[in-house]
C-alpha positions as a printed NumPy array, in Angstrom:
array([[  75.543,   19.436, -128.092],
       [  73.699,   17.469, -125.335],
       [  76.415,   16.255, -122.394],
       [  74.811,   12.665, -121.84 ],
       [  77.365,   10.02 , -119.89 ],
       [  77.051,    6.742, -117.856],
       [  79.556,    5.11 , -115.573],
       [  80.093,    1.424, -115.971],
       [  82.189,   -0.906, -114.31 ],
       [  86.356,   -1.435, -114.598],
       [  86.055,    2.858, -114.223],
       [  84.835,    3.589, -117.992],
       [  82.939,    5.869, -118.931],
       [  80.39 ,    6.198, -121.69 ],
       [  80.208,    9.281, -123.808],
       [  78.181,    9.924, -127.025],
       [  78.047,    6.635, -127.265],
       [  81.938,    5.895, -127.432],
       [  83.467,    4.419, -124.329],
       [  86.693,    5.603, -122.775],
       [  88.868,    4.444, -119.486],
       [  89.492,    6.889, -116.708],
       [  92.761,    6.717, -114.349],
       [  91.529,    7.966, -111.507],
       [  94.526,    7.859, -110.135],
       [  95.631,   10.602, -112.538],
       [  93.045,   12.914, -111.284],
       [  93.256,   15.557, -108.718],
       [  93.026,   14.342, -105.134],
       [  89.863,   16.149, -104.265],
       [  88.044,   14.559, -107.324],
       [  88.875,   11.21 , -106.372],
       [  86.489,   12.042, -103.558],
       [  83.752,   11.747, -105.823],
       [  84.071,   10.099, -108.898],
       [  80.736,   11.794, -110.449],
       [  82.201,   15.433, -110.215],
       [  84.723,   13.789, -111.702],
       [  82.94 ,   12.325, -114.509],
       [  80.962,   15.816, -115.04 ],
       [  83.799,   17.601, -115.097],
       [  85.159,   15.472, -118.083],
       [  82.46 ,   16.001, -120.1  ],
       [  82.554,   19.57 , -119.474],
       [  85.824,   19.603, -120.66 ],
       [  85.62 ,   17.925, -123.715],
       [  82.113,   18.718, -124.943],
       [  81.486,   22.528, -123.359],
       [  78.303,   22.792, -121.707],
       [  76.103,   21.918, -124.335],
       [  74.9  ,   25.138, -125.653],
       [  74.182,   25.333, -129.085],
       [  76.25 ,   27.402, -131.244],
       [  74.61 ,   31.259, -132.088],
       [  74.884,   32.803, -135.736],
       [  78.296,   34.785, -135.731],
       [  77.031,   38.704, -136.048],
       [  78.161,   38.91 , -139.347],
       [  75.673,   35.945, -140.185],
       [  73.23 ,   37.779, -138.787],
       [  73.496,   41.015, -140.048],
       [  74.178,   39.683, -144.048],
       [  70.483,   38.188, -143.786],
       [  69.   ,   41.5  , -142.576],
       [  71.098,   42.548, -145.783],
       [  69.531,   40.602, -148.362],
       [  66.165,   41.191, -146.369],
       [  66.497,   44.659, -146.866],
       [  67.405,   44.449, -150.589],
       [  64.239,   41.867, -150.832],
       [  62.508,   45.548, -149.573],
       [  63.91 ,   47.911, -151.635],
       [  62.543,   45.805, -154.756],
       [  59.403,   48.271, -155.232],
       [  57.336,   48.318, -158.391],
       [  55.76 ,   51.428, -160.255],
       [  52.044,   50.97 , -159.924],
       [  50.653,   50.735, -163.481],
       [  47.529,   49.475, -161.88 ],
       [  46.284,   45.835, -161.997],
       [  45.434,   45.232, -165.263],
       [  48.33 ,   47.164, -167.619],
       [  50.522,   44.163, -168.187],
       [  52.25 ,   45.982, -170.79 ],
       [  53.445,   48.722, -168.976],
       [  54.712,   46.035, -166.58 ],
       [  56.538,   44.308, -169.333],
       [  58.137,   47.495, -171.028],
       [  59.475,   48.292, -167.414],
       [  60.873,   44.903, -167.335],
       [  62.315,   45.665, -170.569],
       [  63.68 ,   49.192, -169.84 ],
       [  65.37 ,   48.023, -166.652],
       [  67.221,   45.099, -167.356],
       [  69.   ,   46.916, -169.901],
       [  70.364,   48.873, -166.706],
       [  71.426,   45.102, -165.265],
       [  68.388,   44.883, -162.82 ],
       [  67.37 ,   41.456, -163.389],
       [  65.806,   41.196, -159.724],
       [  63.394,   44.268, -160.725],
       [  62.807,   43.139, -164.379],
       [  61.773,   39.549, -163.267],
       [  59.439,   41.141, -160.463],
       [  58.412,   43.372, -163.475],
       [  57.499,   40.438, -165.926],
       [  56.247,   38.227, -163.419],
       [  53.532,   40.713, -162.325],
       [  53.153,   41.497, -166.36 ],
       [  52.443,   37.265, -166.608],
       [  50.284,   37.521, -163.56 ],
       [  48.164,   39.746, -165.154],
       [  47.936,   38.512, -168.334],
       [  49.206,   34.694, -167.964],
       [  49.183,   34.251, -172.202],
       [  51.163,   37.012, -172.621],
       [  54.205,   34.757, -174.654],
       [  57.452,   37.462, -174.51 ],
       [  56.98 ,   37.938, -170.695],
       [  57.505,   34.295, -170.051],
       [  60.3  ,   34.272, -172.81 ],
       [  61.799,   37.34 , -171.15 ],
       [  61.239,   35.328, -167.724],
       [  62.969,   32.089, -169.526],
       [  66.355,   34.411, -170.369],
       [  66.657,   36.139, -167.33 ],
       [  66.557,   32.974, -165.078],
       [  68.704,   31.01 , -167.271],
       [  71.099,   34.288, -167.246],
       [  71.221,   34.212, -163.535],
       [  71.475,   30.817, -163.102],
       [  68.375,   29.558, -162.419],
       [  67.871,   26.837, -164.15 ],
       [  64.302,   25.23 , -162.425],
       [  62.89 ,   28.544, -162.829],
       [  64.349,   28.833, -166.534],
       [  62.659,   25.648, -167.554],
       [  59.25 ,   26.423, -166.239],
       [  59.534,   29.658, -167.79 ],
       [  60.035,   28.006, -171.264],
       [  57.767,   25.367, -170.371],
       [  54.793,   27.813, -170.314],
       [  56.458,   29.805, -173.934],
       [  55.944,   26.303, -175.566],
       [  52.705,   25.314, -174.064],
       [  51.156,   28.703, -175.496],
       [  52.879,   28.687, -178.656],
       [  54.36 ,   25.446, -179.506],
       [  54.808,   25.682, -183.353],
       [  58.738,   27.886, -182.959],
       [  61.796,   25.615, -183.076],
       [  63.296,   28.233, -181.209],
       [  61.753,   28.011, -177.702],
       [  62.586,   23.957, -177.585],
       [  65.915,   24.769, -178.281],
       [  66.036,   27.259, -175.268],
       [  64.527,   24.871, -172.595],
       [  66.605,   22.088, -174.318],
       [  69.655,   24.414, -173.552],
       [  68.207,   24.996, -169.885],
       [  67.72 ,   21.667, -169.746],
       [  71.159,   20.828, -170.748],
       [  72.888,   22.821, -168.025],
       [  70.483,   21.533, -165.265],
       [  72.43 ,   18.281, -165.807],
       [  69.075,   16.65 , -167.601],
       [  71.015,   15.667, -170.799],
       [  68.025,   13.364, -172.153],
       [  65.062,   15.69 , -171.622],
       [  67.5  ,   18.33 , -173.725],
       [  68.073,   15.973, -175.857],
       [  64.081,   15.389, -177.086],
       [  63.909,   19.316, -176.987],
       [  66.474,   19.493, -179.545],
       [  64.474,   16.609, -181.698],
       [  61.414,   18.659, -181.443],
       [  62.773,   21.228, -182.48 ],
       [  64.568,   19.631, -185.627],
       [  60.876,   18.264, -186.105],
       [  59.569,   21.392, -186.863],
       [  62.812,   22.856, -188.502],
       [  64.743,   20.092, -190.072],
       [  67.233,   22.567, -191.058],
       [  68.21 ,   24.159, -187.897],
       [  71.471,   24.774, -187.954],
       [  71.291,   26.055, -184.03 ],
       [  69.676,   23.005, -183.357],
       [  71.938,   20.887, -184.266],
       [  74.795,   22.494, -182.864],
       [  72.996,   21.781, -179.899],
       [  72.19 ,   18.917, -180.06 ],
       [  75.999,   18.344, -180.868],
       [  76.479,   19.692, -177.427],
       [  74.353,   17.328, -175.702],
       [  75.614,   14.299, -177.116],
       [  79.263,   15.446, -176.518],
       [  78.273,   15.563, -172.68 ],
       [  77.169,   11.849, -172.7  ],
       [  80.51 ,   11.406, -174.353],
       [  78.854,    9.926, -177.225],
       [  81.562,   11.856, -179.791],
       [  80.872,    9.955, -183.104],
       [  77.06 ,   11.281, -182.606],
       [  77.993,   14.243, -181.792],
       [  80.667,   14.738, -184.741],
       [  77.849,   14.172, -187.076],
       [  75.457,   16.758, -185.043],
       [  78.   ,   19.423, -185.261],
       [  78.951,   18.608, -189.314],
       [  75.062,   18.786, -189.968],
       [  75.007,   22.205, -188.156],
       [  77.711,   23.309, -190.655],
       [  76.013,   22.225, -194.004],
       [  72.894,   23.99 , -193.262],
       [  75.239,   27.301, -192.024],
       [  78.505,   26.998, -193.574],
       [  78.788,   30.964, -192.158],
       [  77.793,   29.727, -188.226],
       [  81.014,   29.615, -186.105],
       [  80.125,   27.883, -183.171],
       [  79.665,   24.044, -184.716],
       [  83.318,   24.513, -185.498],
       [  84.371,   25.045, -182.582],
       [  82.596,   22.437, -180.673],
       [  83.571,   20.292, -183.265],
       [  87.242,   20.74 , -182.626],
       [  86.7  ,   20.086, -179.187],
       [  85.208,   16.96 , -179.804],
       [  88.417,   16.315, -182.074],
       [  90.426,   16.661, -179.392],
       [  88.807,   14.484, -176.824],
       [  89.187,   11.713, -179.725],
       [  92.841,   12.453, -179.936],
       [  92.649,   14.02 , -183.768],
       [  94.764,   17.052, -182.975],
       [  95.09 ,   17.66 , -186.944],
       [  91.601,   18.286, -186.962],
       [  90.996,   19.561, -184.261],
       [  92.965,   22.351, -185.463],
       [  91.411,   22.93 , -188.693],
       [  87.906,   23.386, -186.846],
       [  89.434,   26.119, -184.572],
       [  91.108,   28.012, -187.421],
       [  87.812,   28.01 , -188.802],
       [  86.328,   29.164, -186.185],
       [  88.096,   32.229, -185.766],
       [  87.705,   33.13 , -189.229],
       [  84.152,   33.008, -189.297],
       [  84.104,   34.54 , -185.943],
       [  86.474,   37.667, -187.529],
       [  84.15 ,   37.776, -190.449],
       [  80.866,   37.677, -188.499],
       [  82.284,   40.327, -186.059],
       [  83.553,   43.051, -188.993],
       [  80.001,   42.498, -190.334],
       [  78.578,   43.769, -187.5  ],
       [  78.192,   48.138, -186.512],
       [  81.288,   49.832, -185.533],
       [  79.975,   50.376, -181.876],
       [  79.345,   46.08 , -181.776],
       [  82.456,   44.71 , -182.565],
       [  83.768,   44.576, -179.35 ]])
């Protein structure tokens, strides 16, 4: 911080911009000799001398750690035009949990070949997995503007959408998606979701019950629904939903291989 001061009169002093009094009185004999040292030495005392703070070591050596990880992210060389063997790398590592690798893998695939559809859709769930919304968006963005006739890729950016705090834009996602499957149960339930963050319940009550006709077996509409009960105070309800929820749920999960039900 930059020691900057000016004496004015009735002994005050002006520092940073805030004024204080001085007793000089109250001040050692030899720096009432000369009121500037003593001045200086004020500001010394309460500001330092101005030097601006340094990155701790630790600071410095967690950078050169994520720098060096940056490195270490090194591709097989399938050569410059194989975007398929980029993309089944991708697909072969994540399943290790590399998502750094597999994106670096599927963005060189897309680079390559920039219509090639499941490399951005692959892009699309490993940014929204990690959090990365923006890049999630864009990703989905590009699915729909090369194939734009599956409900299933609206409802994916209207779910990235949803969770980057951009309830409206999810919102139309949802509605295009319903526009080219009317009976979407997924999309509904999603769209149940969206309303019930703009706290628009009764909307959202009748998202979630259309979800349910058109999948009487789909769990999840129930249990949003019940939540929705609950923030309306219908406890009763609310109940029912989550009872039927983990029935479905039970049912759904003993359908599935031995090795998958946990």
């Amino acid at each position: 911080m930059c020691c900057t001061s000016s004496l004015n009169s009735g002994n005050r002093i002006s520092l940073e911009g805030k004024e204080m009094r001085i007793n000089y009185e109250l001040i050692h004999p030899f720096l009432r000799i000369n009121k500037f040292f003593a001045i200086i030495l004020l500001v010394l005392l309460i500001y330092g001398c101005g030097n601006e703070e340094t990155p701790s070591i630790t600071e410095v050596e967690e950078e050169t750690v994520k720098e060096e990880e940056k490195a270490a992210l090194i591709l097989p060389d399938f050569g410059s035009s194989d975007a398929e063997s980029y993309y089944n790398f991708g697909v072969d590592i994540i399943k290790k949990g590399d998502f750094d690798l597999a994106i670096l893998a599927w963005t060189k695939a897309v680079e390559i070949d920039p219509a090639m559809v499941k490399a951005h859709n692959f892009l699309g769930r490993a940014y929204y997995t990690q959090g990365m919304m923006d890049e999630a968006i864009t990703a989905y963005k590009k699915v729909i503007e090369l194939e734009s006739g599956k409900p299933d890729s609206y409802i994916k950016l209207g779910i990235a959408y949803r969770y980057n705090e951009m309830v409206d834009e999810a919102i139309e996602e949802f509605n295009k998606a319903l526009e080219i499957n009317p009976f979407s149960a997924i999309a509904y339930d999603e769209m149940g979701n969206a309303l019930t963050k703009k706290e628009k319940y009764d909307e959202a009550i009748e998202a979630y019950k259309q979800s349910i006709a058109f999948d009487p077996q789909y769990p999840q509409p129930h249990n949003h629904l019940g939540v929705v009960y609950l923030l309306k105070g219908m406890t009763k309800e609310a109940s029912a939903e989550f009872k039927l929820f983990e029935k479905l749920t039970a049912a759904k999960k003993a359908k599935l291989p031995k090795g998958m039900q946990h």
